[in-house]
NUROMI-695994 format. One line per field, with one value per residue (C-alpha): x, y, z. Coordinates in steps of 0.001 Angstrom, whole numbers, plus 500000, padded with zeros to 6 digits. Layout:
REM NUROMI-695994
X = c(X:...)
Y = c(Y:...)
Z = c(Z:...)
***
This chain:
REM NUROMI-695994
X = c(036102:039032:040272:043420:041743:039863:039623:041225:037990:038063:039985:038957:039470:038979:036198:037536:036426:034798:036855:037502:035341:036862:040122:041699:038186:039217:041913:039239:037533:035316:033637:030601:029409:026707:027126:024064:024852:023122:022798:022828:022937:020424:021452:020634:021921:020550:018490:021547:023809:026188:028117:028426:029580:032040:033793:033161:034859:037825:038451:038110:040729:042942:043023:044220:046931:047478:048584:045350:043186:045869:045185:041447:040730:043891:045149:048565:048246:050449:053119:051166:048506:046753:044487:046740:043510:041455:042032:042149:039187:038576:038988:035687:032052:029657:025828:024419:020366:018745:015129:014381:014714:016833:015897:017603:017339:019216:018610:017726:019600:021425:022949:025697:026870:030583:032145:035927:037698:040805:043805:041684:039799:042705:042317:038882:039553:041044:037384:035879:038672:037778:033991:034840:036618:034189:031262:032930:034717:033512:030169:027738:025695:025569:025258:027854:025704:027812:027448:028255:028584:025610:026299:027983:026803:028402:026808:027018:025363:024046:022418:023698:026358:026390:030122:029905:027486:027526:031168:031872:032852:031159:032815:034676:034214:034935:035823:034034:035618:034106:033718:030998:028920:029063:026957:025757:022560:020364:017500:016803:016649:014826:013925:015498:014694:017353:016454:018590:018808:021481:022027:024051:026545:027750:029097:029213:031899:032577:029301:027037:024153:020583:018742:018724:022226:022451:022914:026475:027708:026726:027846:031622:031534:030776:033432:036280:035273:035387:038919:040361:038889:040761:043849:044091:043435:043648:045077:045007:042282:039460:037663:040697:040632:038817:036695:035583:034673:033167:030071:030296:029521:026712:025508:025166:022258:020244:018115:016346:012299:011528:012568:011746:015053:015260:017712:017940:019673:022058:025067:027426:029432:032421:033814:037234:037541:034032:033110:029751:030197:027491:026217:023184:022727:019738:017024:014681:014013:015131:013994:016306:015438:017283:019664:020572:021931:025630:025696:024314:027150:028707:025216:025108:028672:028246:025821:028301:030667:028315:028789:029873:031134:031431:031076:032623:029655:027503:026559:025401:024197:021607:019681:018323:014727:012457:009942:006010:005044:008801:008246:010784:014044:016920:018029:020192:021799:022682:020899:020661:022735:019540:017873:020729:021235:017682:018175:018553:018364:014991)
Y = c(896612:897458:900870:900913:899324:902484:903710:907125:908516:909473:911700:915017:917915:921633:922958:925638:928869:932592:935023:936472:939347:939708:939644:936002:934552:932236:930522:929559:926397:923723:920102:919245:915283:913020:909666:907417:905127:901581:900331:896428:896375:898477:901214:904209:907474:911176:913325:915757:913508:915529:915150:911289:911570:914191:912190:908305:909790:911152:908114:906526:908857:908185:904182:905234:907322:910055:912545:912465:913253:915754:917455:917414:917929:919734:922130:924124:927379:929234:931404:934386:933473:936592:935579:933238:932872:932102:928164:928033:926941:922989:922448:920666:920877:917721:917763:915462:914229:916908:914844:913797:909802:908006:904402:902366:898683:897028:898289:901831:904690:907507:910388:912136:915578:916648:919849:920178:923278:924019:921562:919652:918138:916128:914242:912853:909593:909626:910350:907654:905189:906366:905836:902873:901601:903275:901250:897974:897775:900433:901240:904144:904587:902793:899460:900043:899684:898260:900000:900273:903142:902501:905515:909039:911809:915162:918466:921319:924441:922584:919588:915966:914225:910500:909425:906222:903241:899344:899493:901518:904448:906157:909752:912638:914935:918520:921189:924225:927363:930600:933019:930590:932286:935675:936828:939984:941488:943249:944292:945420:943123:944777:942046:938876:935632:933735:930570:929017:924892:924230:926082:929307:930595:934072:935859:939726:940895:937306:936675:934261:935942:935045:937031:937761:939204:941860:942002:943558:941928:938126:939180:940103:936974:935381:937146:936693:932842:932503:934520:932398:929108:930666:931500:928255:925857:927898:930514:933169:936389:936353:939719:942612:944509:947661:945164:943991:947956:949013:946388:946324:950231:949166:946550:949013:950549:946874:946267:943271:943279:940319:937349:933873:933009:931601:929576:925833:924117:921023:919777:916991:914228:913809:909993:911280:914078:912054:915536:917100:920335:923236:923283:925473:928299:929558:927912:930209:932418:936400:938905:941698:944602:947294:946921:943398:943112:943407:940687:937652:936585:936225:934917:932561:930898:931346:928460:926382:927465:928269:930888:931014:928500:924527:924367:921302:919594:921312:924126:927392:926328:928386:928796:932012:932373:934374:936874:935700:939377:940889:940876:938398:940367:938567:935150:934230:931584:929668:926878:927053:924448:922959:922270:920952:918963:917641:915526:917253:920440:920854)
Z = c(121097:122743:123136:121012:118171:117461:114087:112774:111818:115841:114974:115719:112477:112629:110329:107940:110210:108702:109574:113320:114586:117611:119512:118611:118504:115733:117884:120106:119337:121418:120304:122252:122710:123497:124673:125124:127901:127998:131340:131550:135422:137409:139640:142151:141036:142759:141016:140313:138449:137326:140795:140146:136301:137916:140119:138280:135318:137195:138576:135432:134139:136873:135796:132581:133840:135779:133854:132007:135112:136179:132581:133272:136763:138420:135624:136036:136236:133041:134256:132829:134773:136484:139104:141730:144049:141256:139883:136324:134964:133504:129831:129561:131560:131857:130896:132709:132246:134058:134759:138515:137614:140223:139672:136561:135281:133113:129346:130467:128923:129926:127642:128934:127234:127136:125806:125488:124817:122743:123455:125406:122357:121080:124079:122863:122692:125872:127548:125338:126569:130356:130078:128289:131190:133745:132312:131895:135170:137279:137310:138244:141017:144557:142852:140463:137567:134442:131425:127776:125380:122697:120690:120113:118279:117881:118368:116647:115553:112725:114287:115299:113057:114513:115421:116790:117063:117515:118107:115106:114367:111636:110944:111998:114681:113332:116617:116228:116410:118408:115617:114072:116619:115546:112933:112018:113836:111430:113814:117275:119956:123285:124968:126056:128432:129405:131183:133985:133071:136004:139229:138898:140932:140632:143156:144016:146922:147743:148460:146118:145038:145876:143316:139745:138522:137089:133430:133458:135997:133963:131028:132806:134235:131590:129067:131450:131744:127788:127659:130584:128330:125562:127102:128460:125680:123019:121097:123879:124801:122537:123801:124501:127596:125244:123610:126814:128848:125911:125841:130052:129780:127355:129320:132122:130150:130168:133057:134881:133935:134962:137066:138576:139814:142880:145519:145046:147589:147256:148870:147216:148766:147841:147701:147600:150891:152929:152751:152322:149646:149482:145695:146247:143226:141064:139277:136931:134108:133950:131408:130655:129014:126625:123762:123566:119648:120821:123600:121354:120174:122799:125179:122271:122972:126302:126237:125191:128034:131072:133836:137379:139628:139182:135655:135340:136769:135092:137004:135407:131971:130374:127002:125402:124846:122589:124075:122684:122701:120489:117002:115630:116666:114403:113167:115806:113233:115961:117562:121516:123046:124756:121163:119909:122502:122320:125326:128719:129280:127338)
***
């Protein structure tokens, strides 16, 4: 079906949001996707594959025009932009499947998990038209494996709401917005695992760190990553400045209890420079320890943003875990991104 004969239902439409909690949290919205790629040429891809849907759908974007993987990959800096030797970060971050399968043949399937932030959701359809193109002309892999897109289901704290199939689409996507994530915590939470799905990069006085973070210094990270999305693509800060110190000083009081993390090595090639890039980060599990109630909210959307460096690719996705041995701290009332994802990071 060709690209421009796609039907309004594409469309993406804001769900009606509670009310904000939080800075302008309700400005703030994302749509996450999953496309289910049907191969009908075999291929070779690496066991990382996030690297090769990185740079395929680039160039994919770049057929369509310019502009579009300008937009996506190279983003302008606002004029209010505080940190000129920091890039602004991507308006989107790929999921790629995270099992060690390199070998494909025709009919195999792949399913490939986007999330778009703010402004960069109305562009939708201009990701389906690029991995459209990328399947039907381009390829994947060192044989250029053909694909075609089988089917599209968006994700959301609810479940899977199927989009697209057999060339059809069958419904709306609705973006969510942040302050579905924050719900009111009615018990003690003293315990919490947080599991490491794609390498992390964080880095302490320029230096990437080879252990387990610590907790503040994630969760600062992490909050500046989600205002910087926010400023960005949506409706600007969604944590103030006071907002912000006042659960870093708390987070000073949580401490490390537990950790498996350790330093997996990769590099990347890039097609583009002939260049060999370090990717290396962690890999693991870390249990943290102390009052952990006021931080879910915001743990909880940041598995729909990741942390640290190279996002984009993937990089730095995580899910929170229960601890066997808590009692049952609180309803979360939101679903990891992992489970709801049901595909690749489980």
């Amino acid at each position: 079906m060709p690209t421009h004969a796609l039907s309004n239902d594409a469309n993406i439409v804001n769900e009606n949001p509670p009310s904000a909690q939080c800075g302008n949290i309700q400005g703030f919205r994302l749509a996450c996707f999953e496309f289910q790629l049907c191969l009908s040429e075999g291929t070779e891809l690496p066991v990382y594959k996030g690297a090769v849907f990185h740079g395929a759908l680039g160039q994919a974007l770049a057929r369509i025009g310019t502009n579009f993987r300008d937009y996506f990959y190279n983003p302008s800096p606002p004029a209010h932009w505080s940190d000129a030797q920091q890039a602004p970060p991507r308006p989107y971050i790929l999921i790629p499947p995270l099992d060690d399968k390199t070998r494909y043949a025709a009919g195999d399937t792949l399913n490939l998990g986007i999330i778009l932030y703010g402004s960069a959701i109305d562009y939708f359809l201009m990701v389906f038209a690029a991995l459209e193109h990328l399947g039907e002309f381009m390829g994947l892999g060192k044989q250029r494996g053909r694909f075609q897109i089988d089917r599209i289901q968006q994700l959301t704290t609810q479940g899977a709401k199927l989009l697209y199939q057999n060339r059809q689409w069958l419904g709306q996507a609705q973006a969510l917005h942040a302050d579905q994530f924050f719900t009111e915590i009615s018990q003690s939470l003293t315990h919490l695992r947080l599991n490491h799905s794609t390498r992390l990069r964080l880095k302490a006085g320029n230096e990437l760190l080879r252990t387990a973070p610590p907790f503040s210094l994630l969760l600062n990270r992490l909050l500046g990553r989600i205002n910087a999305l926010a400023t960005l693509y949506g409706s600007g800060i969604v944590i103030t400045p006071e907002e912000k110190q006042h659960l870093l000083t708390l987070a000073g009081t949580v401490q490390i209890e537990h950790s498996t993390l350790h330093w997996h090595d990769w590099q990347r090639h890039s097609q583009r420079t002939h260049s060999t890039m370090p990717f290396g980060g962690l890999l693991g599990e870390t249990v943290y320890r102390g009052e952990l109630a006021p931080f879910i909210p915001w743990l909880a959307l940041g598995q729909w943003t990741g942390v640290g460096g190279k996002t984009s690719f993937g990089l730095g996705l995580y899910k929170i875990m229960r601890l066997l041995e808590d009692t049952t701290p609180c309803d979360l009332n939101v679903k990891t991104l992992s489970h709801t994802l049901g595909m690749s990071i489980n």
